[in-house]
C-alpha positions in Angstrom: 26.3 70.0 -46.1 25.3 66.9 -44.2 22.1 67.2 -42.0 23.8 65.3 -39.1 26.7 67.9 -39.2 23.9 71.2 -39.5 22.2 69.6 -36.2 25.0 69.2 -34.7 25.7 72.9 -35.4 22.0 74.5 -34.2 22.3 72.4 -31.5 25.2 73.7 -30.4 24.3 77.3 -31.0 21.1 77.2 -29.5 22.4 75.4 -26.1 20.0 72.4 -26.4 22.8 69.8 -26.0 24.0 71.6 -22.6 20.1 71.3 -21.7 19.5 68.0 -22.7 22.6 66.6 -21.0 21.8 68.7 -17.6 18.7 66.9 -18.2 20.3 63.1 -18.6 22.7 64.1 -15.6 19.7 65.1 -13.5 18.3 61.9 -14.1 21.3 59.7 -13.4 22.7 61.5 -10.9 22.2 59.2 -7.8 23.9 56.7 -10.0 26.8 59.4 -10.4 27.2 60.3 -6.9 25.7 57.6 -5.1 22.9 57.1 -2.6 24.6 58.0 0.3 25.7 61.3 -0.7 22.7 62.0 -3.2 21.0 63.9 -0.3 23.7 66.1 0.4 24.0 67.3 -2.5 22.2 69.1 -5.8 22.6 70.3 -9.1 22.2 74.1 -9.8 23.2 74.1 -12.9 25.4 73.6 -15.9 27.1 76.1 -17.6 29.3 76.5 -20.2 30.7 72.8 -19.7 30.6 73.4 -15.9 28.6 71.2 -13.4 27.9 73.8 -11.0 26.6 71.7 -7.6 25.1 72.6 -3.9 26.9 71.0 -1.1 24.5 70.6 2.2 27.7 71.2 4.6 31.0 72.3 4.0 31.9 69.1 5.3 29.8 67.7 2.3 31.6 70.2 -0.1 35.1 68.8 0.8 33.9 65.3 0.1 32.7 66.4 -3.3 36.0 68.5 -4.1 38.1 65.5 -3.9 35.7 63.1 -6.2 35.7 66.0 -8.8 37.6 63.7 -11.3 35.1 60.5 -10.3 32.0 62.7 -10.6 33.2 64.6 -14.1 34.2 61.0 -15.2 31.3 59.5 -14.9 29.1 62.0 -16.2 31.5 61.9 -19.6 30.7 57.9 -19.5 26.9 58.5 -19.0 26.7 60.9 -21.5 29.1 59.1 -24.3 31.3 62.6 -24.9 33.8 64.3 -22.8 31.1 67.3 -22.1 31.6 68.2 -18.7 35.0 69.6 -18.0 34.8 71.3 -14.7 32.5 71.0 -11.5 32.1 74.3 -9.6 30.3 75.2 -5.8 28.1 77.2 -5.2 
């Protein structure tokens, strides 16, 4: 068995990648969002493909809701997979 394909595997099993890409998010995520709404907003967690985010208002959830696509889009591009397939509120 090839090694990359046996990393790829533990990896996976162990939920490194998921950390490791709520990591690069984390990191990036101003550039994700942008500034403006940056503040408004944070990342609880991810889990199980899900972005799962805090809104400051509802006013700052709506806003959110309907860049979902943008948002999910972007993180795909940052990450270089199609990783993240939902965002969730809590």
């Amino acid at each position: 068995m090839d090694v990359s394909v046996l990393l790829e595997r533990v990896l996976k099993k162990t939920h490194i990648d998921e950390n490791m890409h709520l990591q690069t998010i984390s990191e990036h995520f101003g550039d994700i969002v942008g500034n403006a709404v940056l503040p408004h907003v944070q990342i609880v967690k991810l889990d199980k493909r899900t972005l799962v985010l805090k809104a400051a208002s509802s006013a700052w959830r709506s806003e959110l809701f309907l860049q979902k696509k943008a948002i999910i889009d972007k993180c795909n591009t940052l990450l270089g997979e199609p990783f993240i397939q939902a965002i969730r509120f809590a």
